[in-house]
N, CA, C and O atoms as a GROMACS GRO file, in nm:
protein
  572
    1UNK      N    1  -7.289   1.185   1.800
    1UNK     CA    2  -7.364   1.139   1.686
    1UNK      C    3  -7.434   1.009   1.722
    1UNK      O    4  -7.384   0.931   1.803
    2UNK      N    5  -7.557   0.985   1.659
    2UNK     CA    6  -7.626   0.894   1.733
    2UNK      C    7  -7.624   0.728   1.596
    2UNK      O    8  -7.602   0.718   1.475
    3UNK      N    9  -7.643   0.676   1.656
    3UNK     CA   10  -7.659   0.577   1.500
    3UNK      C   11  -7.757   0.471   1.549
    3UNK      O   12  -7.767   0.411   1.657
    4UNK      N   13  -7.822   0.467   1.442
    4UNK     CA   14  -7.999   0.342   1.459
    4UNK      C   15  -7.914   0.204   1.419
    4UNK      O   16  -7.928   0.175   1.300
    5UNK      N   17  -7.837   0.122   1.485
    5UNK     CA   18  -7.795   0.010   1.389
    5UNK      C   19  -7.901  -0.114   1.442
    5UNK      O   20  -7.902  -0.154   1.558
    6UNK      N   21  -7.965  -0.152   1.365
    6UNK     CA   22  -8.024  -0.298   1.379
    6UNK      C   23  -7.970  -0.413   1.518
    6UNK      O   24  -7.853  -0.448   1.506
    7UNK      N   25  -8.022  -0.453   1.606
    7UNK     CA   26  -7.964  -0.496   1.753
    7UNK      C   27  -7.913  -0.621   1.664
    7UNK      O   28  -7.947  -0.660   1.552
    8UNK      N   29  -7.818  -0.668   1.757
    8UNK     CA   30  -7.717  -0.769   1.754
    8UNK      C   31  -7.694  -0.822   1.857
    8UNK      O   32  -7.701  -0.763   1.965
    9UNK      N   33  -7.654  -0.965   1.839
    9UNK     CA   34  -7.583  -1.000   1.997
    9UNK      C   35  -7.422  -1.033   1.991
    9UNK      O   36  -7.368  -1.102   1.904
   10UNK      N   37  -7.358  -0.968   2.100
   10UNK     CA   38  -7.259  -0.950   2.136
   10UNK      C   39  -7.131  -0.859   2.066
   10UNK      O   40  -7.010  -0.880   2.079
   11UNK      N   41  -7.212  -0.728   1.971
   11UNK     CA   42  -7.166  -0.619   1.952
   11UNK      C   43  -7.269  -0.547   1.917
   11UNK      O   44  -7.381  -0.595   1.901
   12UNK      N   45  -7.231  -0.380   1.896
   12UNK     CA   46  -7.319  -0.276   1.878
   12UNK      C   47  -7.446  -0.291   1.778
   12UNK      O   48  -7.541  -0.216   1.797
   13UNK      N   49  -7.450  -0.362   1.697
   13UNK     CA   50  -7.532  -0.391   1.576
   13UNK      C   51  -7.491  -0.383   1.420
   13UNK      O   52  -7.378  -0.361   1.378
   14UNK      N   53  -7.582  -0.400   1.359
   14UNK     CA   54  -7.602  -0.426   1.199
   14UNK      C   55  -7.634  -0.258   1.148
   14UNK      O   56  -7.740  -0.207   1.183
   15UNK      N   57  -7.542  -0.188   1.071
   15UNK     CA   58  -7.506  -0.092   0.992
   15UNK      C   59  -7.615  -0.176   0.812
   15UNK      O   60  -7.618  -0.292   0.772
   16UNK      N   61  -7.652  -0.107   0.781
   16UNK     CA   62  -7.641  -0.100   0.628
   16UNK      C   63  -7.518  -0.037   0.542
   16UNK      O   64  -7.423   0.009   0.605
   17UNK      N   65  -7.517  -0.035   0.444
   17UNK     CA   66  -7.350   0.018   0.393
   17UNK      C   67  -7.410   0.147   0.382
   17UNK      O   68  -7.318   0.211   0.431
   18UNK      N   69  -7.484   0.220   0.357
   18UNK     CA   70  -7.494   0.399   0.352
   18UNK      C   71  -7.488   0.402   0.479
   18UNK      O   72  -7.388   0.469   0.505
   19UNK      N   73  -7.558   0.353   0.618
   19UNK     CA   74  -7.523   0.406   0.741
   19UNK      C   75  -7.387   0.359   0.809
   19UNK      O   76  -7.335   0.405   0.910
   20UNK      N   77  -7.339   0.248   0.723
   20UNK     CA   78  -7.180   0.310   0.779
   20UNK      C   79  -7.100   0.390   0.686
   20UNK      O   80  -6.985   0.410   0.725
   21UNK      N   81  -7.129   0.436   0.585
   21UNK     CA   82  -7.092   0.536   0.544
   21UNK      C   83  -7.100   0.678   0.604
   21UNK      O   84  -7.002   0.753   0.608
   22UNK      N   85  -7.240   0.714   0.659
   22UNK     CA   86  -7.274   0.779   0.738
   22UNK      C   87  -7.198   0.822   0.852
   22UNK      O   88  -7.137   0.927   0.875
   23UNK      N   89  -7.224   0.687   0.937
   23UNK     CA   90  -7.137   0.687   1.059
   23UNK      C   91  -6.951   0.760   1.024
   23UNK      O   92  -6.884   0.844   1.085
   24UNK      N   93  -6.923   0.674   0.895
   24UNK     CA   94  -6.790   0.724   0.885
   24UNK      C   95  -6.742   0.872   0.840
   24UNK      O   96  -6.630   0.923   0.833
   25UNK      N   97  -6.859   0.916   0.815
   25UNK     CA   98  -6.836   1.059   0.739
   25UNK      C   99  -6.850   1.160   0.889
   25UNK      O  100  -6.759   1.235   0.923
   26UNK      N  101  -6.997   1.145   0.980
   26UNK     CA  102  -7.037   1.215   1.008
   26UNK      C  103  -6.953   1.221   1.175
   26UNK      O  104  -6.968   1.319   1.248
   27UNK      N  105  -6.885   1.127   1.207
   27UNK     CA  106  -6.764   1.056   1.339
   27UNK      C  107  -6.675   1.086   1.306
   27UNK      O  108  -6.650   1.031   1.199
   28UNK      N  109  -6.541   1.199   1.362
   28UNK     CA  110  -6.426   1.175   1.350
   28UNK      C  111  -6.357   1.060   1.398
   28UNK      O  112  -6.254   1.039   1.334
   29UNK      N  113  -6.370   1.014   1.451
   29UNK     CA  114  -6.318   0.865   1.543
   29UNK      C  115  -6.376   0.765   1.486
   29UNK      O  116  -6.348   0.657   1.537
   30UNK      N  117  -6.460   0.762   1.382
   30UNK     CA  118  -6.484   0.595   1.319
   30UNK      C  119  -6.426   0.579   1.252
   30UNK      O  120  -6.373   0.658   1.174
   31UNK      N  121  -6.416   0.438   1.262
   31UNK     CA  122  -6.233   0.350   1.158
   31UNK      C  123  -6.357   0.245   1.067
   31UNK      O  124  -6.471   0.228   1.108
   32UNK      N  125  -6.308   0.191   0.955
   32UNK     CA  126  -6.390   0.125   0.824
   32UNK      C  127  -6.217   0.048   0.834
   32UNK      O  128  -6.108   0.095   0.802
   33UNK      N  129  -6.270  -0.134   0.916
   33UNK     CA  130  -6.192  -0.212   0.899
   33UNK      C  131  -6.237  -0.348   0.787
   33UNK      O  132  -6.308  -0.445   0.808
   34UNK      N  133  -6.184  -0.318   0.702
   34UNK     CA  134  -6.226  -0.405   0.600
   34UNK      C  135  -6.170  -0.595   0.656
   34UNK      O  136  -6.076  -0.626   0.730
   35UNK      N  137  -6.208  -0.629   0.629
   35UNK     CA  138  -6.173  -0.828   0.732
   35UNK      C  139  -6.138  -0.896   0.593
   35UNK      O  140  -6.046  -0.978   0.600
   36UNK      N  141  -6.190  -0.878   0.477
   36UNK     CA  142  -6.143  -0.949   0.350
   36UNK      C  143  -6.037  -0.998   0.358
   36UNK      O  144  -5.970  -0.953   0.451
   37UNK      N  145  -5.965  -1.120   0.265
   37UNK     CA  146  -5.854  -1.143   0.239
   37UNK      C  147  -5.754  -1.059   0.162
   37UNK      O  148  -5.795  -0.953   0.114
   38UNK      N  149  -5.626  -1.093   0.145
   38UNK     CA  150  -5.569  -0.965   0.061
   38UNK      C  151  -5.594  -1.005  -0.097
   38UNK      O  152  -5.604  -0.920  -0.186
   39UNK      N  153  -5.603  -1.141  -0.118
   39UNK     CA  154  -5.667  -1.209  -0.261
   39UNK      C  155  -5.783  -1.118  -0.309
   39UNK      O  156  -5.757  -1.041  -0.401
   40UNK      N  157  -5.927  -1.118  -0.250
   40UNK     CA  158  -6.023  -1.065  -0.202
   40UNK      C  159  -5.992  -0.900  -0.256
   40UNK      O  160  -6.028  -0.844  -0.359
   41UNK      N  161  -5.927  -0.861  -0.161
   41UNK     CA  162  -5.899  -0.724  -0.172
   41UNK      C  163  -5.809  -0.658  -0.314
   41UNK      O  164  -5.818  -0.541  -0.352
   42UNK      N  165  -5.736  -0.747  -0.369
   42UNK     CA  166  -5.668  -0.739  -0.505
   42UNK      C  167  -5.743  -0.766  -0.642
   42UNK      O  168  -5.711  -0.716  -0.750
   43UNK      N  169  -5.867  -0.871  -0.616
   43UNK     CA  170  -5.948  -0.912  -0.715
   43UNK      C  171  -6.028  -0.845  -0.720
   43UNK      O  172  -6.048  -0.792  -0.829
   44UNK      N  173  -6.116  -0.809  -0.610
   44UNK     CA  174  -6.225  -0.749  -0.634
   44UNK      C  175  -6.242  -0.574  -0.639
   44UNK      O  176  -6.323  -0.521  -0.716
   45UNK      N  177  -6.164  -0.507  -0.556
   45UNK     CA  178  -6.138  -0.390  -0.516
   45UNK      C  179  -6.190  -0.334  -0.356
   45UNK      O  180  -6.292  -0.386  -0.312
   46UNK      N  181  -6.136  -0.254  -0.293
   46UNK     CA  182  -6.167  -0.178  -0.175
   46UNK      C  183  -6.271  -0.088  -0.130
   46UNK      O  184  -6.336  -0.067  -0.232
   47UNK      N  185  -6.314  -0.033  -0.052
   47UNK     CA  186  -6.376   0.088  -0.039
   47UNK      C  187  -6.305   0.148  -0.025
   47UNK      O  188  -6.197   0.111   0.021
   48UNK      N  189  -6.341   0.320  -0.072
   48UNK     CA  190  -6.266   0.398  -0.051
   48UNK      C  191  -6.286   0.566  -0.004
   48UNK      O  192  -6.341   0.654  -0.070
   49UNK      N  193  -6.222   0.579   0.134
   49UNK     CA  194  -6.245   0.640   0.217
   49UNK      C  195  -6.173   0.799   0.240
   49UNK      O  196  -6.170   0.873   0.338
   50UNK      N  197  -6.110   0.813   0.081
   50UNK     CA  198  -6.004   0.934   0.104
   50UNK      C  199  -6.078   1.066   0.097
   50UNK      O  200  -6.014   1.171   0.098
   51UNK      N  201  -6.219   1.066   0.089
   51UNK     CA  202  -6.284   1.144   0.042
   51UNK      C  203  -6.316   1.198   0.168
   51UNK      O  204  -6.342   1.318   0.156
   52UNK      N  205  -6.326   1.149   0.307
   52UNK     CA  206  -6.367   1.141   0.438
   52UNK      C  207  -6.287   1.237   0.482
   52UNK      O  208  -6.333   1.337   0.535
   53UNK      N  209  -6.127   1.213   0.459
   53UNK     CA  210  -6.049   1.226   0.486
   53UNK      C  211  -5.934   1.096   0.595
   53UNK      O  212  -5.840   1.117   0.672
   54UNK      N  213  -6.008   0.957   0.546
   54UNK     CA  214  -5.998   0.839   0.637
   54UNK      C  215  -5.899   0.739   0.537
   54UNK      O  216  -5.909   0.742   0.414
   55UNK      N  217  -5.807   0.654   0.608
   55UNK     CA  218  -5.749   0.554   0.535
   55UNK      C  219  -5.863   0.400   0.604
   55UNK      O  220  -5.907   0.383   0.718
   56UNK      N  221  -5.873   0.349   0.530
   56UNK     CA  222  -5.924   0.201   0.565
   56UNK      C  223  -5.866   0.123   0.617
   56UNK      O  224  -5.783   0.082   0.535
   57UNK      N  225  -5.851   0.054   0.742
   57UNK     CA  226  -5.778  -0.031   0.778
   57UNK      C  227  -5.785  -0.177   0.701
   57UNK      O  228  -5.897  -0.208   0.661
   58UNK      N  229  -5.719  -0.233   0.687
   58UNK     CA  230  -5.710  -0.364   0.629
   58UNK      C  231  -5.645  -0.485   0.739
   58UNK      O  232  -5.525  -0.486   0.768
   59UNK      N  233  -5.749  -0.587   0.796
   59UNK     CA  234  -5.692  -0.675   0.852
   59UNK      C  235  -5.772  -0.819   0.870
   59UNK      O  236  -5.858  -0.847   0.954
   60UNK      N  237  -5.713  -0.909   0.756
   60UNK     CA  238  -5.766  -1.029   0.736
   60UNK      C  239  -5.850  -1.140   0.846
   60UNK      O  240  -5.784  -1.223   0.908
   61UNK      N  241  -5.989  -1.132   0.860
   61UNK     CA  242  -6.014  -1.235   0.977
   61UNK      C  243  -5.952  -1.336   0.965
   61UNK      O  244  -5.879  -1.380   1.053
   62UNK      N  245  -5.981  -1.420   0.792
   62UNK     CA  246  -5.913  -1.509   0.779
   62UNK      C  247  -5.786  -1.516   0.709
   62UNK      O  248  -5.754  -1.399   0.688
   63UNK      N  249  -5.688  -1.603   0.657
   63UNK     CA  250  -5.603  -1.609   0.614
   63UNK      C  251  -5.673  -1.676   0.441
   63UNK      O  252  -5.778  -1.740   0.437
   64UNK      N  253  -5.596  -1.646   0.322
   64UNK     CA  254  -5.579  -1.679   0.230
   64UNK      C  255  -5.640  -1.836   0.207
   64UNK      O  256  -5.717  -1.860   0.115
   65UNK      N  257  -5.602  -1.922   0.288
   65UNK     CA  258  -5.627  -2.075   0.313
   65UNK      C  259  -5.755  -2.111   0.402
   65UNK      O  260  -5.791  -2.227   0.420
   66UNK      N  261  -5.817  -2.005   0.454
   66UNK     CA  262  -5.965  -2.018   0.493
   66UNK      C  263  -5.929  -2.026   0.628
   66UNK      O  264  -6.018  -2.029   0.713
   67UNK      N  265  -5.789  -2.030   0.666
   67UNK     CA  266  -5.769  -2.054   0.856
   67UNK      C  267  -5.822  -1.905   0.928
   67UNK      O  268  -5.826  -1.808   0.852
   68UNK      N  269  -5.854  -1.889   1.034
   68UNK     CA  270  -5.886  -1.799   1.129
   68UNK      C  271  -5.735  -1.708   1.184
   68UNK      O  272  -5.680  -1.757   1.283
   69UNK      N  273  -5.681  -1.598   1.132
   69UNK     CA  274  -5.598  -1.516   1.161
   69UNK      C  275  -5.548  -1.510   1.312
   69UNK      O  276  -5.592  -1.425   1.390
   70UNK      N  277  -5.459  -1.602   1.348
   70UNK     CA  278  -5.436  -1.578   1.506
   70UNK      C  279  -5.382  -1.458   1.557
   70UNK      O  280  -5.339  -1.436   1.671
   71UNK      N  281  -5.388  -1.364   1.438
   71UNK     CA  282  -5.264  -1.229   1.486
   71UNK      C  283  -5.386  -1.105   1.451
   71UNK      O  284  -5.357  -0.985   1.447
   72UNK      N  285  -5.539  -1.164   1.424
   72UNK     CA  286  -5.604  -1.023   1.378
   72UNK      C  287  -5.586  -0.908   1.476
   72UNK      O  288  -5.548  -0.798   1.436
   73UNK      N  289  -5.618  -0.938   1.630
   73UNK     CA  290  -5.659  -0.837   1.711
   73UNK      C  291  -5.540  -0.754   1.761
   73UNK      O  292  -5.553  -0.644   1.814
   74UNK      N  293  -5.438  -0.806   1.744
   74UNK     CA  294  -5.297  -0.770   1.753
   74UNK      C  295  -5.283  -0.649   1.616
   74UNK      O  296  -5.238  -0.534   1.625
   75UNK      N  297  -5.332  -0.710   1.505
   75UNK     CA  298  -5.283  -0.669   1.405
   75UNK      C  299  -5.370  -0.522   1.356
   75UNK      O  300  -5.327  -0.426   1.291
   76UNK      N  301  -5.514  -0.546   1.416
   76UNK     CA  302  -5.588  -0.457   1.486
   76UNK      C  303  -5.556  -0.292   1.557
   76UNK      O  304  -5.598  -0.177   1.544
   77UNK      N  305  -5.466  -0.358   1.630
   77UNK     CA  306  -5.424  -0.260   1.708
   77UNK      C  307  -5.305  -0.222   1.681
   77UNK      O  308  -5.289  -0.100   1.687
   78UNK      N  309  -5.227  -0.274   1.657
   78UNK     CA  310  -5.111  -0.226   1.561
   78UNK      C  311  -5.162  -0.114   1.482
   78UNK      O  312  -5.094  -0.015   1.458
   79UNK      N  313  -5.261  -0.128   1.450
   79UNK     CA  314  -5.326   0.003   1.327
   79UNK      C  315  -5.372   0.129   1.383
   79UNK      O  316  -5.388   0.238   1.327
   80UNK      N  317  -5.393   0.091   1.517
   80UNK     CA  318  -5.426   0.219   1.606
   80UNK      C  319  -5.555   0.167   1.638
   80UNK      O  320  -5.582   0.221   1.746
   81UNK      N  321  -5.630   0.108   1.614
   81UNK     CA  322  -5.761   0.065   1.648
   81UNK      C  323  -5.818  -0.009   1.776
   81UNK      O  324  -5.837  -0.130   1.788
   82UNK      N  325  -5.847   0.123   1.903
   82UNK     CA  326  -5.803   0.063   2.000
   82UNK      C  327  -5.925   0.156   2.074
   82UNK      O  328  -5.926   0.193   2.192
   83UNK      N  329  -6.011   0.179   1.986
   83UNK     CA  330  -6.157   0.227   2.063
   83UNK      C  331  -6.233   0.246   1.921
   83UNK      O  332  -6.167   0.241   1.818
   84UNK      N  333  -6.351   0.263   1.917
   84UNK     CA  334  -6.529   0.249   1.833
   84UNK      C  335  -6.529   0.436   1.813
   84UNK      O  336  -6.471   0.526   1.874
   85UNK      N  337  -6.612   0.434   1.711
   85UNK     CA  338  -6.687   0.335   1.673
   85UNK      C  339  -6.609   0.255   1.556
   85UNK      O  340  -6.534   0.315   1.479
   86UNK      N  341  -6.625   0.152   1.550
   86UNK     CA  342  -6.531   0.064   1.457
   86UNK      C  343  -6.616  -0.022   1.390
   86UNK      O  344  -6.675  -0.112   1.449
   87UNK      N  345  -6.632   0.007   1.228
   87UNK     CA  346  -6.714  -0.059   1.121
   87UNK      C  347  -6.670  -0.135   1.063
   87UNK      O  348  -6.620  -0.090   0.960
   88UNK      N  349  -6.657  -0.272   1.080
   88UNK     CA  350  -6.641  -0.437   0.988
   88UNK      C  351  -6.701  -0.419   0.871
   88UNK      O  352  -6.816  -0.376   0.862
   89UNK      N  353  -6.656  -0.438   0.811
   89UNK     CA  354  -6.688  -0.486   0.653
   89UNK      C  355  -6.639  -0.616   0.566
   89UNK      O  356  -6.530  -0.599   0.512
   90UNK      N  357  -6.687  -0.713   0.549
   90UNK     CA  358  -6.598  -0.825   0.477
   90UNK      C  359  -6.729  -0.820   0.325
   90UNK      O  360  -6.805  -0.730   0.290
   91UNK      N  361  -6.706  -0.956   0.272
   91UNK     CA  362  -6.743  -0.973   0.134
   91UNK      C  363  -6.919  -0.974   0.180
   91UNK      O  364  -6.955  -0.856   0.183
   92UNK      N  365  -6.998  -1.037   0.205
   92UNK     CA  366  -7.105  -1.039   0.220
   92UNK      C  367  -7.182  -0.977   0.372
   92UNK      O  368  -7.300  -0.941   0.375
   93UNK      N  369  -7.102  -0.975   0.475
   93UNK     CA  370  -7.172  -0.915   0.623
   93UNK      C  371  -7.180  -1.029   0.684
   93UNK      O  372  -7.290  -1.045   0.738
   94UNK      N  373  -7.066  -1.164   0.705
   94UNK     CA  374  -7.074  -1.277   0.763
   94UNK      C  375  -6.978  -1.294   0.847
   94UNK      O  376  -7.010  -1.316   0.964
   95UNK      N  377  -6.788  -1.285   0.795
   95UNK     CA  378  -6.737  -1.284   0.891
   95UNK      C  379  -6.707  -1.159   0.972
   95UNK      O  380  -6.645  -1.156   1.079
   96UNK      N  381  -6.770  -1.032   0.890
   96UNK     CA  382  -6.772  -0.931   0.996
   96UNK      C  383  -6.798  -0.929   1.116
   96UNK      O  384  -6.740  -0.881   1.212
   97UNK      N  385  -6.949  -1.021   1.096
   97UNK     CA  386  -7.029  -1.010   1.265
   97UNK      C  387  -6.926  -1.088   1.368
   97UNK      O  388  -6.934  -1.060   1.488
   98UNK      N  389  -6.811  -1.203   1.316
   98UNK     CA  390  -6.709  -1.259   1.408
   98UNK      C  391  -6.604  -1.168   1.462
   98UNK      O  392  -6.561  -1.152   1.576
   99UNK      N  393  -6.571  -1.106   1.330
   99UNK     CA  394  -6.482  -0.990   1.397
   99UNK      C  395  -6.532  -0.853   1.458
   99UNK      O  396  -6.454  -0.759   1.469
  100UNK      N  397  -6.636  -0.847   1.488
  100UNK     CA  398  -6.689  -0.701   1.561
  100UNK      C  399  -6.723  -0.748   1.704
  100UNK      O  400  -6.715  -0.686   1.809
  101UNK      N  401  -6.780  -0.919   1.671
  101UNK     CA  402  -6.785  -0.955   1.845
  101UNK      C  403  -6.637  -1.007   1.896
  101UNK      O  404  -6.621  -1.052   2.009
  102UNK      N  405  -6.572  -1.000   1.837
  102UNK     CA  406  -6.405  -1.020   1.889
  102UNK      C  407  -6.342  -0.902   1.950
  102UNK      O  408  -6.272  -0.873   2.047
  103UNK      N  409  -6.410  -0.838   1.833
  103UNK     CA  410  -6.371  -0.677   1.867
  103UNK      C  411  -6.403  -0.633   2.037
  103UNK      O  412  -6.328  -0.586   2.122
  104UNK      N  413  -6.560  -0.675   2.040
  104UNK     CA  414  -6.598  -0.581   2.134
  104UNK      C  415  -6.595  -0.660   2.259
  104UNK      O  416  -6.603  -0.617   2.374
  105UNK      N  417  -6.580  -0.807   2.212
  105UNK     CA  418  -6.491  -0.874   2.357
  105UNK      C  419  -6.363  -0.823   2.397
  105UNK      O  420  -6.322  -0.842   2.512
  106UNK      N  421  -6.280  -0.745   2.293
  106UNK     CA  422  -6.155  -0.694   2.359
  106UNK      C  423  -6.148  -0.531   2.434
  106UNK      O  424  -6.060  -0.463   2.486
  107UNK      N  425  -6.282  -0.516   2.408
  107UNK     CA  426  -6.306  -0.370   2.477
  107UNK      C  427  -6.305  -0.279   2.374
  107UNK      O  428  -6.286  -0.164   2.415
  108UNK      N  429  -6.318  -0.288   2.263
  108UNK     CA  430  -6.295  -0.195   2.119
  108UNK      C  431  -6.442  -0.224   2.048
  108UNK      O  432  -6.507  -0.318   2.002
  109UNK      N  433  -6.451  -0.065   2.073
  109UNK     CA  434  -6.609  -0.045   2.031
  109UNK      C  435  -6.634   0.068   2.081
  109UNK      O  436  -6.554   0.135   2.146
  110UNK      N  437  -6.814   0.116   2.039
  110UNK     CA  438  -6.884   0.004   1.957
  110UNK      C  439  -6.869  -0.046   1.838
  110UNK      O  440  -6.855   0.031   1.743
  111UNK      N  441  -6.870  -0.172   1.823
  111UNK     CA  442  -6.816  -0.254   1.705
  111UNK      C  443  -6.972  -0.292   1.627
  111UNK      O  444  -7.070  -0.355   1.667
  112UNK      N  445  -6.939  -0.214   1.487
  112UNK     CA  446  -7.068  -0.250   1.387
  112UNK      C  447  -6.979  -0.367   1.296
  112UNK      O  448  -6.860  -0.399   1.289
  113UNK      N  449  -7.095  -0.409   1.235
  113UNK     CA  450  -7.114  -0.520   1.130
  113UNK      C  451  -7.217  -0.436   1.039
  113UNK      O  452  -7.324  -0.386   1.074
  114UNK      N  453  -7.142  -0.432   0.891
  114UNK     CA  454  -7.212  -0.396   0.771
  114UNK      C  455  -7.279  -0.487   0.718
  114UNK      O  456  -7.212  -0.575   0.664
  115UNK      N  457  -7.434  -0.502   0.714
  115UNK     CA  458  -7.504  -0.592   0.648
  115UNK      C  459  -7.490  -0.557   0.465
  115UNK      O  460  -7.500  -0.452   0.402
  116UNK      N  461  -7.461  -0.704   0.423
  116UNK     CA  462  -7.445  -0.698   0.307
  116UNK      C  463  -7.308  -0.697   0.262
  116UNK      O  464  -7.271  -0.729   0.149
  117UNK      N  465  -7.258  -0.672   0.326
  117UNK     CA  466  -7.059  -0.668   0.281
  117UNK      C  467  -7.033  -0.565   0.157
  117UNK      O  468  -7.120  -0.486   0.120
  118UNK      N  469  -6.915  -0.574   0.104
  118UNK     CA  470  -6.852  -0.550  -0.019
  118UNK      C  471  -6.982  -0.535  -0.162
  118UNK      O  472  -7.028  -0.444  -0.232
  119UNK      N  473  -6.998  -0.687  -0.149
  119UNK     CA  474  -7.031  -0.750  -0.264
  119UNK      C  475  -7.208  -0.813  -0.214
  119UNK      O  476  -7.295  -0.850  -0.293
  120UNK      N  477  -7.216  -0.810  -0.107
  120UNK     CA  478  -7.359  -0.896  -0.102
  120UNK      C  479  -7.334  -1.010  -0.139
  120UNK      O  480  -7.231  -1.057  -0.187
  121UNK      N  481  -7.467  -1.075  -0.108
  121UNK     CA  482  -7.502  -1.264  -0.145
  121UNK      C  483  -7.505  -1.212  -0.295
  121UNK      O  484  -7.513  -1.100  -0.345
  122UNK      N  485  -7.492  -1.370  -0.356
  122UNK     CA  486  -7.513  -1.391  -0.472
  122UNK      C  487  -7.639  -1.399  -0.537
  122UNK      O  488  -7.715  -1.478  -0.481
  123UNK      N  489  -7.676  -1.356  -0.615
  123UNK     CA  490  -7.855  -1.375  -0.659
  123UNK      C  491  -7.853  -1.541  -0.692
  123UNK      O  492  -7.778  -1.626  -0.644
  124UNK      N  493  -7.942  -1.556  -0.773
  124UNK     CA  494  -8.003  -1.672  -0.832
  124UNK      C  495  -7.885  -1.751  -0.931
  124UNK      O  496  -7.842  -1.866  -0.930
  125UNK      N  497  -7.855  -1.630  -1.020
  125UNK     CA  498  -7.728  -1.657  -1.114
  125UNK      C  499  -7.576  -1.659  -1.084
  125UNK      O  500  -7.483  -1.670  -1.165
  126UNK      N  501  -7.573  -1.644  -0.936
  126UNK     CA  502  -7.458  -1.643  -0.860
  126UNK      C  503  -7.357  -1.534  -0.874
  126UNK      O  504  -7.238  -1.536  -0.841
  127UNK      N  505  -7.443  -1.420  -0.940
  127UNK     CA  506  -7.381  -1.299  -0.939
  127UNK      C  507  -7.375  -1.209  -0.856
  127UNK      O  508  -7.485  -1.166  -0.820
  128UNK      N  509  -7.232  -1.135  -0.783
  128UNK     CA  510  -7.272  -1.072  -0.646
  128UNK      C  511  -7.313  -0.901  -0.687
  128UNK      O  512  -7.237  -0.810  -0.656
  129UNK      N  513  -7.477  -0.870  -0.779
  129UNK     CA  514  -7.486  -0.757  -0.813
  129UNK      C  515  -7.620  -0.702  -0.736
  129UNK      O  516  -7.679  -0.609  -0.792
  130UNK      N  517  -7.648  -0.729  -0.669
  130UNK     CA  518  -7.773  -0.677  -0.594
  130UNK      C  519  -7.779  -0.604  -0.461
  130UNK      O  520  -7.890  -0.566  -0.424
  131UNK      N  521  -7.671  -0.580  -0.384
  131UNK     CA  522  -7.646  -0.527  -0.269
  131UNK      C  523  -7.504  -0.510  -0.227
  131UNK      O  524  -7.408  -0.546  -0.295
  132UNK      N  525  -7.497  -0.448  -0.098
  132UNK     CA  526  -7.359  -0.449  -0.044
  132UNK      C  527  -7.327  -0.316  -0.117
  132UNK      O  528  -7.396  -0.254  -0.198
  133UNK      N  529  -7.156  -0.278  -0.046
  133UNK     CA  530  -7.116  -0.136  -0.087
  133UNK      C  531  -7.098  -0.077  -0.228
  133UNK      O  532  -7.128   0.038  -0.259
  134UNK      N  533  -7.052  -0.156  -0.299
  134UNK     CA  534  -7.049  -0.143  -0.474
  134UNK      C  535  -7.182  -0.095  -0.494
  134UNK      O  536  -7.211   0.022  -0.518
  135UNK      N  537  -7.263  -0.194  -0.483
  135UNK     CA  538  -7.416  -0.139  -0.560
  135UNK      C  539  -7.448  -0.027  -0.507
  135UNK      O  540  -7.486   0.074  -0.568
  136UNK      N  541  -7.428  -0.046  -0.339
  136UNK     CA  542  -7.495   0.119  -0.296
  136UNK      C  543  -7.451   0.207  -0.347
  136UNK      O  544  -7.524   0.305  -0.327
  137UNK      N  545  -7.349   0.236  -0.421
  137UNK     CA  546  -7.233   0.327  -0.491
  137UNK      C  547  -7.125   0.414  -0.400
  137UNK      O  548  -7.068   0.521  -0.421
  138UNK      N  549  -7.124   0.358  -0.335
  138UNK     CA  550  -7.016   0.433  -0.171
  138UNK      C  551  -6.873   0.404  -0.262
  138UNK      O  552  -6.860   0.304  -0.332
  139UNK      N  553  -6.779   0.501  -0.247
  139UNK     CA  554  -6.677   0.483  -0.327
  139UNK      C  555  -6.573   0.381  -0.316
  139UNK      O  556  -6.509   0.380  -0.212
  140UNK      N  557  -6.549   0.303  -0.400
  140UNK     CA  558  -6.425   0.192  -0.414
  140UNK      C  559  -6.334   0.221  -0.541
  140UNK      O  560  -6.333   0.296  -0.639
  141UNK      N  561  -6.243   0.099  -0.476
  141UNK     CA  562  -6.096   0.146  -0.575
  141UNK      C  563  -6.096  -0.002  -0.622
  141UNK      O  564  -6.153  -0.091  -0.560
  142UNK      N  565  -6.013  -0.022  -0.765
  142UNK     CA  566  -5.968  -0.103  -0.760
  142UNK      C  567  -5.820  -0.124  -0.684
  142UNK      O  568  -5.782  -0.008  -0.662
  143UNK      N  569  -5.734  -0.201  -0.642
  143UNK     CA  570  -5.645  -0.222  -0.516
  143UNK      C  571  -5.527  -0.204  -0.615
  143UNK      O  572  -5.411  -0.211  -0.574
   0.00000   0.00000   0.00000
């Protein structure tokens, strides 16, 4: 399966959320690692991937307190996630792009980054309703 992702430096590229949806439907071997916090992931809700026939991995870049997860890539692979294609997803499409080039410095890939995240940037009114996986309507749960 082939995938157009937008070039990047120092992983596979920039997904939109329907083409990693895509990717995840149309790949038996693509994993949808969500990077959110578990706060994040309880407040806002998940994507949801049972429809694929896929569980979502869940593994925090950062920690709760804004620190950098010293156990992600470990925790990574603990999950089985130990080859691509492998789709990042966090709240907006920011710390994804850290964890997909982490990713694909550890040899795990190709590692996408979902532009737009979860939730997208905030508009004008600081509401996160204009982009990202919710709006596209790709299925989520509340957690």
């Amino acid at each position: 399966m082939s995938v157009t992702a937008r070039p990047a430096d120092g992983y596979a590229g920039d997904l939109t959320p329907q083409q990693a949806w895509d990717l995840l439907r149309d790949d038996p071997a693509a994993v949808l690692v969500d990077v959110r916090t578990d706060g994040e992931w309880r407040a806002i809700g998940v994507p949801d991937t049972a429809e694929l026939g896929k569980e979502t991995v869940f593994d925090e870049w950062v920690t709760d307190d804004g620190r950098p997860n010293p156990a992600f890539l470990d925790s990574l692979q603990a999950a089985g996630v130990t080859h691509g294609p492998v789709v990042f997803l966090c709240r907006s499409g920011q710390r994804s792009i850290g964890a997909a080039r982490l990713a694909t410095q550890a040899g795990i890939g190709p590692s996408y980054n979902v532009l737009e995240g979860f939730e997208g940037a905030p508009g004008l009114d600081g509401v996160r309703n204009r982009e990202g996986w919710k709006v596209a309507g790709l299925p989520w749960k509340q957690q």
